[in-house]
C-alpha positions in Angstrom: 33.5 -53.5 31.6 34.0 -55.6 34.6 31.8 -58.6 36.0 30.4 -57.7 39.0 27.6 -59.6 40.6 24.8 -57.7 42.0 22.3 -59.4 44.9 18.9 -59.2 44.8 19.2 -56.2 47.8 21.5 -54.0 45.7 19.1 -54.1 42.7 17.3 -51.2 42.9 19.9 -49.0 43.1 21.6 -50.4 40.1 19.1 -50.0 38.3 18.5 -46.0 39.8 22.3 -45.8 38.9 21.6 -46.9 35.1 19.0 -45.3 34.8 21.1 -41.6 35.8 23.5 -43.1 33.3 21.4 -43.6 30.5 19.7 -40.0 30.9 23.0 -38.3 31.0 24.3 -40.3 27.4 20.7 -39.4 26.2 21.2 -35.7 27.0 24.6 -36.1 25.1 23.8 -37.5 21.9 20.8 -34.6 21.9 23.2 -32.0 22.6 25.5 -33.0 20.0 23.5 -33.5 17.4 20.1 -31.9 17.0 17.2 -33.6 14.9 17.2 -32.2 11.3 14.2 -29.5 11.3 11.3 -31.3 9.1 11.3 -29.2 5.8 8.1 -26.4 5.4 6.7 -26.4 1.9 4.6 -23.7 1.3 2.5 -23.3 -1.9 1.4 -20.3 -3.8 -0.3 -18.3 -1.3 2.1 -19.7 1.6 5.2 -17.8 0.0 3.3 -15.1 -1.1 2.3 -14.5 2.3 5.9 -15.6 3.5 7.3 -13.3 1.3 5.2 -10.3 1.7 3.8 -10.2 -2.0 1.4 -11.0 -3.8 0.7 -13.9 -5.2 0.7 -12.1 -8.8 3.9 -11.3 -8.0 5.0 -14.9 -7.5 4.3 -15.3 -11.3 5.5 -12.0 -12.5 9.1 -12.9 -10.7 9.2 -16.6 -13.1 12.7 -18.0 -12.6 14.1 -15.7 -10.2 12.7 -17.4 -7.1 13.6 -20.7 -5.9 10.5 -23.1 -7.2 9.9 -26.4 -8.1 7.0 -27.8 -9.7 4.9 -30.5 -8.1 1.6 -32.5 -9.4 1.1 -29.1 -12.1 1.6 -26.7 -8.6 4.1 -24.4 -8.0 5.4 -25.3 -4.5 8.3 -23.5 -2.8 10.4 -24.5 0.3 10.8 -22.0 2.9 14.2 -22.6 3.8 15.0 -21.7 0.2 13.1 -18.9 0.6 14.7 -17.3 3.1 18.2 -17.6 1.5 16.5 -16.2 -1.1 15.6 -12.7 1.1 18.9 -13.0 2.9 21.6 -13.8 -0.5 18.8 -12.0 -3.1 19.8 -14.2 -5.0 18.9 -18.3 -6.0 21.5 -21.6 -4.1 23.8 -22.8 -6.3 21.1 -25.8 -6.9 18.9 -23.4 -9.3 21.6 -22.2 -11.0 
């Protein structure tokens, strides 16, 4: 980085060109690496519904879907969930 001295008259276009700098790095950083999706829990009735059951079903299915138990409730996380239609089969985690 060099020293330069800026005057008074040739602020505001330093500060216009940092400005364009700072947008570009910005648009960079979001390219390269996109915020982590926030993770969908979905009770009961959410994954039946997700799932295209009924909620019976949820219970009649036991160990074979990918649950965890929460507060005495069944929750589920979607993202397991569609693993689960796409592999038919649990992660490696429930195993």
């Amino acid at each position: 980085m060099k020293n330069t001295v800026i005057t008074f008259e040739q602020l505001p276009q330093a500060i216009y060109s940092l400005t364009c700098e700072v947008q570009e790095l910005r648009k960079l950083i979001e390219a390269a690496a996109p915020l982590p999706q926030a993770v969908e829990i979905l009770d009961r009735k959410g994954a039946a519904k997700f799932l295209g059951i009924s909620e019976q079903t949820i219970y009649q299915m036991g160990d074979k879907l990918p649950r965890r138990k929460r507060f005495g409730k069944l929750v589920f996380l979607k993202s397991e969930l569609a693993e689960f239609i796409i592999t038919g089969k649990k992660s490696k985690l429930w195993k």
